[in-house]
N, C-alpha and C positions, 0 to 999 in steps of 0.2 A: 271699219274695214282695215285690214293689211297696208302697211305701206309696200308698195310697186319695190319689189328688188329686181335689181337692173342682174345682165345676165355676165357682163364682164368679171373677168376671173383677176379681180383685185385681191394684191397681198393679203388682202386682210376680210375676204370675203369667200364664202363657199355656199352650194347650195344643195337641197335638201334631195337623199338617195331615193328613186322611183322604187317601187315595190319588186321589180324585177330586174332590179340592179345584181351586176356580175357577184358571184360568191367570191366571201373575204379570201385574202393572200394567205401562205404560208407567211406564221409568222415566230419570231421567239420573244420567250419573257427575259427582259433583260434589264440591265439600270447602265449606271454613265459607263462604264468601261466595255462598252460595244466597239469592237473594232471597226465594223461597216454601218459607216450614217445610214440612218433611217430617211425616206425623201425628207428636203428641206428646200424651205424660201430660198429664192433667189437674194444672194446677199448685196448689199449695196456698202457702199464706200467706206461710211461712218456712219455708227445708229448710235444718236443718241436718245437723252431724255424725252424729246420733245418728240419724238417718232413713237415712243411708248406711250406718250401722255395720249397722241390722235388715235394710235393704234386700238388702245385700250378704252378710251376716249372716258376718262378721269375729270376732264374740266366738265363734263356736260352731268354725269349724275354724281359726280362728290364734290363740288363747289358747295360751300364755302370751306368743306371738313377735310379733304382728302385731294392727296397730291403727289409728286414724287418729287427730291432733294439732288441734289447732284450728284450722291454718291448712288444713283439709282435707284432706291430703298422708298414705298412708300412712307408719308409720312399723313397724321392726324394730326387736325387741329380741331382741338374739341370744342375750343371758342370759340369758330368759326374766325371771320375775318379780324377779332378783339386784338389779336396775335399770340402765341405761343404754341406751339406746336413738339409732336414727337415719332421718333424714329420707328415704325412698327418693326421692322424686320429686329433692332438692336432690343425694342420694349420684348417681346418673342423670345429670343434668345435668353435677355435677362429673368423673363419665367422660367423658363427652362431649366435656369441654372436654379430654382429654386425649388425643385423637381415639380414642376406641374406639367405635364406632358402634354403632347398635344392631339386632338383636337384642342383647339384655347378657342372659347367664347369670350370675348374681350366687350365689355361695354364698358364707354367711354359715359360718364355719368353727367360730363360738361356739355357734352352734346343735347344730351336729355334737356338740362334748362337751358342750353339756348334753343332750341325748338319750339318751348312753353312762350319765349319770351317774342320770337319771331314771330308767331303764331297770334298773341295777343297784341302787340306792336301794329299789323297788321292793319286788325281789327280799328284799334285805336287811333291809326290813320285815317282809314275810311269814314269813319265817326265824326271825327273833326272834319273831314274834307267834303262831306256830305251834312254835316250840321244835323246827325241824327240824334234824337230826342233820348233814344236810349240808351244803355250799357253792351258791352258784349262778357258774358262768362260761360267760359269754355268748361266742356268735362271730358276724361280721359275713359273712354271704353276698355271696360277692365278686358275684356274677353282678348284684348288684341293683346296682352302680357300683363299674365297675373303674378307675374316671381314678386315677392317680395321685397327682398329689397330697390327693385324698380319702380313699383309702390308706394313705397316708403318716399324714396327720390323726390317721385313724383309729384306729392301730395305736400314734401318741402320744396322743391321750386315752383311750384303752383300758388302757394300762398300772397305772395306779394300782388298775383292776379283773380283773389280768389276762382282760382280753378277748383274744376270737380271730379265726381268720380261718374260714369255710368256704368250700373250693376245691368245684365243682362241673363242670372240668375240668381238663385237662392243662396246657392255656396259664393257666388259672386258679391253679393248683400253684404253677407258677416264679414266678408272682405273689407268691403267700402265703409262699414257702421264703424266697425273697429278701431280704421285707420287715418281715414278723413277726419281732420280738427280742425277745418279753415273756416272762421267765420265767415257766412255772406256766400259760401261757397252751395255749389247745388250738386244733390243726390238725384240723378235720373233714374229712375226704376223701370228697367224695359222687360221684355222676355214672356214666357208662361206664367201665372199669377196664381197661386191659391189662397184659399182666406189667411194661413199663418202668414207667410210672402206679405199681405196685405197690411194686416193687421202688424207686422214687425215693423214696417217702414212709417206707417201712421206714427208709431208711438214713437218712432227718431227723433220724431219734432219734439218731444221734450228735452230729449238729449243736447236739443242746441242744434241738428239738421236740420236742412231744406231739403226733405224728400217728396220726390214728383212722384206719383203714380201713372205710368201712361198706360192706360187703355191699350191693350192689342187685339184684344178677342171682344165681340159685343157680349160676352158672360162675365168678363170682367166686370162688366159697370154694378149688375147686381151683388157680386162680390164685395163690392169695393163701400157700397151702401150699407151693407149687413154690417160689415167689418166695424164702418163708422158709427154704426147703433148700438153695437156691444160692447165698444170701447168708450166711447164718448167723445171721440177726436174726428172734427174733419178733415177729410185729407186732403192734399194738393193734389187735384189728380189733371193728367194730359188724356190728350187722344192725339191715334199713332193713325194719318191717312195714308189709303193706297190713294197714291197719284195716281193719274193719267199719263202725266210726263214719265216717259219710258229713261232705265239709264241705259248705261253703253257695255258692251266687254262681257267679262263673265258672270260678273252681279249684275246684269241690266233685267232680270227679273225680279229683283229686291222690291220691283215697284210692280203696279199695273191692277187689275182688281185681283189675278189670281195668286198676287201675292202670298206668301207664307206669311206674314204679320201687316197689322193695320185690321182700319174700318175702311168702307165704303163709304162713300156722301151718304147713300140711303141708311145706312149703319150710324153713322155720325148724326144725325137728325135724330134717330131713335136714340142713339145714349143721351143726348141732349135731352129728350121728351121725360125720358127715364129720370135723370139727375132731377128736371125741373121739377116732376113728381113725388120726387121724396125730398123738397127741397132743398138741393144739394149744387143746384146751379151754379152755382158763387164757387164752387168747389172746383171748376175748371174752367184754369189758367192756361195750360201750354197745349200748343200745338204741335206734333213732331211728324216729321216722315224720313225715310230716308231709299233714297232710291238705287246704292248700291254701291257696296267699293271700290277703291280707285277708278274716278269718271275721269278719265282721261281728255273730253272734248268740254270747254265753257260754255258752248251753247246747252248741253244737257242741265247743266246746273244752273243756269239764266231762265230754261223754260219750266223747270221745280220749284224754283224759288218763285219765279211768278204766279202759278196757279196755286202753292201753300198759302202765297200774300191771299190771295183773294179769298180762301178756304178761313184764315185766320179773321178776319174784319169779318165777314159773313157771322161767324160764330160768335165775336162781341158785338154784332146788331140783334142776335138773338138772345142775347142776355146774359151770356156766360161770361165770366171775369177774366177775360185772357190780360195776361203778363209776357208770357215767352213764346216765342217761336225757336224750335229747336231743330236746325237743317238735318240734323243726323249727319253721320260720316260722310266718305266718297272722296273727300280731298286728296288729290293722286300723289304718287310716289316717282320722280324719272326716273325711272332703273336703267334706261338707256343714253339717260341724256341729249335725247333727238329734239325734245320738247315738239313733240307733235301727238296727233291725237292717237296714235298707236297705243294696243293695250298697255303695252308697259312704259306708257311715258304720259305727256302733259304738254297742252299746247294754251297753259294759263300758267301765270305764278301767285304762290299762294296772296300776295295782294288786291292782283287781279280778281281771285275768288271772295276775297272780303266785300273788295269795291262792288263787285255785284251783289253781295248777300244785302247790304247794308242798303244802297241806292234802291233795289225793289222792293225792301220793307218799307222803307221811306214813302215811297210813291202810293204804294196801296192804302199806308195810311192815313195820308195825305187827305187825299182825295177821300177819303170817310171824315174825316176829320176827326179821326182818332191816336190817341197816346199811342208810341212808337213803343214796341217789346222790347224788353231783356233778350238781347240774339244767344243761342245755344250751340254750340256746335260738337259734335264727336268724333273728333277727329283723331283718331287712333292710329294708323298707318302713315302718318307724317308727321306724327312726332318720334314714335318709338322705332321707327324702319333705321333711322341713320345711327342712332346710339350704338350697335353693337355691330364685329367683326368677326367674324367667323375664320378660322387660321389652321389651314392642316396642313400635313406635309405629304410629298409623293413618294410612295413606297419603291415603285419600279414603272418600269414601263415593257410594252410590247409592241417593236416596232417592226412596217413591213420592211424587210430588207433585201431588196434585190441588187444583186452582183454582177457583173461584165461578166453574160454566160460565155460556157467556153466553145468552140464550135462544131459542128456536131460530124461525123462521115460520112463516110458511103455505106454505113453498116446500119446506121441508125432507122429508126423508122420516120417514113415520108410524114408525119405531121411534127415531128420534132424539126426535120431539117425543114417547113416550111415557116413554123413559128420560128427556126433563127435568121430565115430568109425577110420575113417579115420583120424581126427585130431591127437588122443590120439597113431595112430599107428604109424610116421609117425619118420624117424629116416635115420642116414647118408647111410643105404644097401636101401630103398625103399622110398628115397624121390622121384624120378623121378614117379615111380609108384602112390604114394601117390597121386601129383599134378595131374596128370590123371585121377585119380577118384573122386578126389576132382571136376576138373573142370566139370565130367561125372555129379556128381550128382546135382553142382550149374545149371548145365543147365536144370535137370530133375526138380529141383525145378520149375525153371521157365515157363517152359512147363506143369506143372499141376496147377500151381495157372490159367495160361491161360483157363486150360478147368474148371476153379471154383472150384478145390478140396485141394486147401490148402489156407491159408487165409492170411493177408497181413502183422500179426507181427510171422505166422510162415515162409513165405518168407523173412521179415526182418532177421530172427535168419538163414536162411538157407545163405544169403548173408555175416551175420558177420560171420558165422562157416565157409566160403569157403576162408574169406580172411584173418581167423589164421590161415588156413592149410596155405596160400600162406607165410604169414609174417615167421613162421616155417621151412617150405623149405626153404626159402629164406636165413634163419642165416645159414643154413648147404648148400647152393649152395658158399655163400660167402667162406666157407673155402674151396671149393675143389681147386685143381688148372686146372680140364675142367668142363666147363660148356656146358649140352645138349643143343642143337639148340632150343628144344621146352622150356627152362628157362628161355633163354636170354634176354627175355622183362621182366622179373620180376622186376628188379633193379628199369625200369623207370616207369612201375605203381604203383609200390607200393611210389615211391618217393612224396616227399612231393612239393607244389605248395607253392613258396616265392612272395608275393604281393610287387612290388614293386612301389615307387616313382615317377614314369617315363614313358615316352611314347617312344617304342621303336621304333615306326615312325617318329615322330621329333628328338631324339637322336642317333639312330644307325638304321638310313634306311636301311645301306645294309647287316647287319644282319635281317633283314626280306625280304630283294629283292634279295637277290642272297646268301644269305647263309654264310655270310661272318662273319670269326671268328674273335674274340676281348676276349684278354683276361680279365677274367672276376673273381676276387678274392674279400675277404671279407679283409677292409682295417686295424682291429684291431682284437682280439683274437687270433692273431697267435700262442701264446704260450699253445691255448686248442687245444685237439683235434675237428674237424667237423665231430660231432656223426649223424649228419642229411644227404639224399641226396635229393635235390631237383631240382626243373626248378624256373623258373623265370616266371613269369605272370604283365603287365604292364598295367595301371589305364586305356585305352582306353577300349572299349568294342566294343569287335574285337577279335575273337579268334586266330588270326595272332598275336598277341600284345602280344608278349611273348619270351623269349630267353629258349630255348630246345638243344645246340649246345653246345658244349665247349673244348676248346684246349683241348688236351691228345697229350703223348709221340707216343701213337699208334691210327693214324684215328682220330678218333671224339668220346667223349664218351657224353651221353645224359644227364644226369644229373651231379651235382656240391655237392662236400661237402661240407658245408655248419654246421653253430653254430646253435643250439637251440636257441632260444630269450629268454630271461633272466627277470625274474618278477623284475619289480622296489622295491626296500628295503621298500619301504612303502605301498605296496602292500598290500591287508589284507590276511591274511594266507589261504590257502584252503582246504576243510578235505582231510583226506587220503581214497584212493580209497575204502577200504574196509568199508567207512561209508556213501559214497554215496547210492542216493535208487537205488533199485533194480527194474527199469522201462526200458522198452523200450530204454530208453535214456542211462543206464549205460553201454554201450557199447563204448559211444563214450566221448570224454572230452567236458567239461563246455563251454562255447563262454564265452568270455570277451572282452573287449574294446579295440580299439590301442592303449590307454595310457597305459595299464596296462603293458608293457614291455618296456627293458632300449633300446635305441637306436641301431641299428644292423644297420652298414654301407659297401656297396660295391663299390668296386671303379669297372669302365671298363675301360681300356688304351689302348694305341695307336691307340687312335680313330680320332685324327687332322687331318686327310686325307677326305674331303669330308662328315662327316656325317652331319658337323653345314649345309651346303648349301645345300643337300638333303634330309633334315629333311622335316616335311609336318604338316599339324594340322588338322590330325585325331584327331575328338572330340575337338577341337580346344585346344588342349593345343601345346601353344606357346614357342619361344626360353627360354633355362634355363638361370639362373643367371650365367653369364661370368667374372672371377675374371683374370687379370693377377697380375701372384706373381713374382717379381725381388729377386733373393739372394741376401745380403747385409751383411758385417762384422758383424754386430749385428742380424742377422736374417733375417729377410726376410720383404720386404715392398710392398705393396698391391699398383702398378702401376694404373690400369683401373678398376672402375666395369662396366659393361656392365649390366644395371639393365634387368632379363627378362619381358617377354610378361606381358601385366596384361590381365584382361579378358577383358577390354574395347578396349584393344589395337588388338586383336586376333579377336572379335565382329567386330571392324573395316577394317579387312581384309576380311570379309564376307561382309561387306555393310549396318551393323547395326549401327544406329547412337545411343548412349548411350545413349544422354539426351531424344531420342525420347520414348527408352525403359524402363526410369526411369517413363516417363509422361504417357507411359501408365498401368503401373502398379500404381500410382497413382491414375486413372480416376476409374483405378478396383477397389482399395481398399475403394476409394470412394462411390462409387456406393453399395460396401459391405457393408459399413458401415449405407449406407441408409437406405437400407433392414435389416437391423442387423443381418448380417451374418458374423459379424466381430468387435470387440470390438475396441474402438479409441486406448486402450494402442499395442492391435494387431496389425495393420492399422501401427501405429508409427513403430511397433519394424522388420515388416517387411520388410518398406520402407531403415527404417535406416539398415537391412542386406543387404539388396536389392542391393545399392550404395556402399556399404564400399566392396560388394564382386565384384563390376564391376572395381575397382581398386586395386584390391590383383591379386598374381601371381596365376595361373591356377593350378597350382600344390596343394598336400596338404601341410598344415602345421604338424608339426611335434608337 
């Protein structure tokens, strides 16, 4: 279940808009040189570091890797607590200055092994501290990031633990065959299985692998028989059960009988009966299940791992030659740092989760008085989530901006002078009141311009007057500590829309498929207050294309604090409001350019898990630029770029051939040029944008 969000209207909390929430404000698209603030926080005295760290709440999901420095600037420490550490916003800039533009996927590849090492550490505590008889060897689920060079990484800092890999397809396999060379290390083979699939992992064992075959489907097992009679090899094979023990969140039907993968007990008896039949029994060793990613509560994972113990000894009193138990994934990720059993957190640390893995195999086997397993785990979203940082910058923004209206005559019409009567009354005993009649009369506006009786710049002024009564209430909702249920959407409409860099469809899929939090901070000015609160809106055009969600202490709160953007020092001055004209227009700020404000950068984190290889190209914008960073005694040294998409390359995933598309823009321009619909210098200059932009990165430039 939800954590209980309390209803007080905290700095740094909002909640979520009813279905029949007031329609949004006039607004305009603008960047830092708006002359009229957009609403903002209530300011306090002095905001320091330490108001961003709670704000943001950076101790709770990036300990031990992520923090902020004095100079306000996040900062990485890829070693975790070892020490050494670096400036994200200065590492950023210094890309920059290399031209790699941004979006910047930045993984940090130090983070990578100490994850591996925390992870096996772990294990090897419990082991000792429980006197367990066996070993633990981890594998990395390829499906959770198959890039390569993370792979690679991987399979070198794994070795010192012989870690593994787990293939969860056939493309996935020639991945794992390939690149895995740790002795001692294990090959988990999960997923859909056909005879080649079968028969390819069989014959690995010559190659010097430990390849497990796990059972998913009861067709496998005859499969897997045939395989070993035509080759000559018997295989390691597992079987994959559906528990009983349900998980939690949005994988909590990963388990249960109608599981997508596994046998049943009654299913498991028959491949046993099967194997023992064509004398193959000895041929299975591991047991795996797995009940579903990020389990958020340790009681789920305590009551899995008890009834797998008891599934495992059952199976070696029936003669099978069990070696492993392989928990499958689920080891949670905090993205919020609340460490509760909320979906996007964890109310265990990952030791906690060893100490129980290791204690209930213990006991089960105990008490059979049978050899303790080789433990397996697949634990793919807690290792790869913290490695990489996601870093774009904000293009502009669109904020509401309401003005000290002016006051209205005797000439005006009666809903205008009632909305400024309402404005002008409107105070901490009768704000609730106020917004009521406020919204009464924005509606009455609307309703008589409909039958033709008010006109359409006295409907404009009846629109601005309804949304400074809202911006008014709004300062005095902010200080109560309850907030009326008919308020509660105010926070996110009146909030401002942050344009950003990026396509949340290629970068953070499952923040738009399933809802899934990342936390989401501005990577420099932590030493100001964030006077702004806003959403995120991303360059596709797609009104899903947007991030509306964001970590809090309590639930989900809808909007983000967030800096004002800041005019560049060479900006040219802008007058002061009281000398703009007095048109229609002065109601709302100036528009300006996106150059005309200094850089404003957000970073997303613990995002390694899945989004690079679920990304998609909506609007064709392609993979971002992939940097990995190594720590080094002198700083830090730039391992891989990984160049991203350009737009020929992303054209070519559709089936456009470039040169065919340069040639007929060509034939065009030609043809223009015939007709003289088109100047030869035109003709040239289009051509030559034409081609220089089918080899640039999809993204903007900065």
């Amino acid at each position: 279940m939800p954590r209980q969000s309390t209803v007080a209207a905290q700095a740094d909390k909002s909640v979520e808009s009813p279905k029949d929430a007031a329609p949004l404000p006039e607004t305009q698209t603008s960047d830092a040189a708006q002359q009229t603030p957009a609403l903002e926080l209530q300011s306090k005295s002095r905001w320091t570091i330490e108001d961003s760290e709670e704000l943001y709440r950076i101790n709770g999901w990036g300990e031990p890797y992520f923090s902020i420095n004095a100079a306000g600037h996040v900062t990485v420490s890829p070693q975790g607590d070892r020490g050494g550490s670096l400036d994200l916003y200065e590492l950023v800039n210094a890309l920059k200055q290399r031209n790699l533009g941004l979006p910047l996927l930045i993984r940090f590849s130090d983070i990578l092994e100490d994850r591996i090492e925390r992870l096996n550490a772990c294990f090897a505590k419990a082991i000792a501290r429980y006197n367990y008889g066996g070993v633990y060897r981890g594998v990395f689920p390829t499906k959770c990031n198959q890039q390569r060079h993370l792979i690679e990484d991987l399979v070198r800092f794994g070795k010192p633990h012989q870690f593994g890999l787990e293939a969860g397809s056939k493309p996935e396999l020639m991945i794992a065959l390939a690149t895995l060379d740790t002795p001692g290390s294990l090959l988990i083979c999960n997923g859909y299985k056909d005879r080649e699939y079968i028969e390819t992992a069989a014959l690995a064992q010559r190659l010097g692998h430990t390849p497990i075959i796990v059972i998913e489907q009861i067709e496998e097992v005859d499969l897997a028989i045939e395989a070993a009679r035509k080759i000559g090899i018997k295989p390691i094979l597992g079987v994959r059960a559906k528990l009983s023990a349900k998980g939690i969140g949005r994988w909590g039907t990963s388990a249960g009988d109608r599981a997508k993968f596994g046998l049943t007990v009654p299913e498991i008896i028959r491949a046993v009966e099967q194997l023992r039949a064509a004398d193959m029994l000895d041929c299975l060793q591991l047991l795996h299940y797995h009940i579903g990613s990020q389990i958020s509560a340790i009681t789920v994972i305590k009551e899995a791992i008890r009834e797998a113990s008891q599934i495992y000894v059952e199976l070696a009193r029936l003669g099978a030659n069990m070696n492993y138990l392989d928990v499958g994934g689920g080891l949670s990720v905090d993205y919020d740092g609340s460490k509760t059993n909320f979906y996007a957190s964890k109310n265990y640390s990952m030791q906690n989760y060893a100490n129980d893995v290791v204690a209930e195999v213990k006991e089960a086997c105990e008490e059979r008085k049978l050899p303790m397993p080789t433990l397996v785990s697949e634990s793919g979203r807690a290792i790869a989530s913290h490695q990489s940082v996601l870093v774009f910058d904000v293009l502009g923004t669109s904020d509401v901006l309401p003005n000290v209206p002016e006051p209205p005559d005797d000439k005006d019409p009666l809903v205008i002078r009632n909305l400024y009567e309402t404005y002008q009354s409107i105070n901490v005993e009768n704000y609730q009141e106020a917004y009521h009649d406020a919204t009464q009369f924005k509606e009455e506006a609307v309703s008589i311009f409909g039958f033709g009786y008010l006109s359409l710049t006295d409907r404009a002024r009846a629109e601005r007057l309804f949304w400074a009564c809202c911006a008014k209430i709004l300062e005095i909702v902010r200080q109560q500590d309850y907030v009326p249920d008919d308020l509660e959407d105010l926070e996110k409409i009146m909030a401002s829309i942050y344009y950003i860099n990026l396509s949340v469809f290629q970068s953070a899929p499952d923040s738009w498929a399933i809802d899934q939090l990342f936390p989401i901070m501005p990577i420099h000015r932590l030493d100001e207050e964030p006077t702004r609160r806003g959403t995120l809106a991303d360059l596709t055009c797609d009104s899903d294309g947007k991030i509306d969600q964001f970590i809090d202490l309590r639930d989900v709160k809808y909007v983000l604090e967030l800096h004002a953007l800041k005019p560049k020092s060479n900006s040219e001055p802008q007058p002061p409001e009281s000398q703009l004209p007095k048109t229609l227009s002065s109601q709302v700020a100036v528009s300006h350019s996106q150059s005309a404000h200094e850089p404003y950068y957000l970073g997303m984190f613990l995002n390694g898990a899945y989004q690079e290889i679920m990304g998609n190209l909506h609007n064709l914008f392609g993979d971002t630029n992939a940097i990995h960073i190594k720590l080094t005694p002198k700083g830090y040294q730039i391992e891989h770029v990984v160049k991203g998409d350009t737009m020929k390359e992303v054209l070519g995933y559709v089936q456009y051939d470039s040169e065919d598309l340069v040639e007929n823009i060509r034939r065009r321009a030609e043809q223009a040029l015939q007709e003289n619909r088109i100047t030869l210098a035109e003709a040239q200059l289009l051509l030559q944008n034409y081609e220089q932009s089918l080899s640039r990165y999809t993204y903007l430039s900065s």
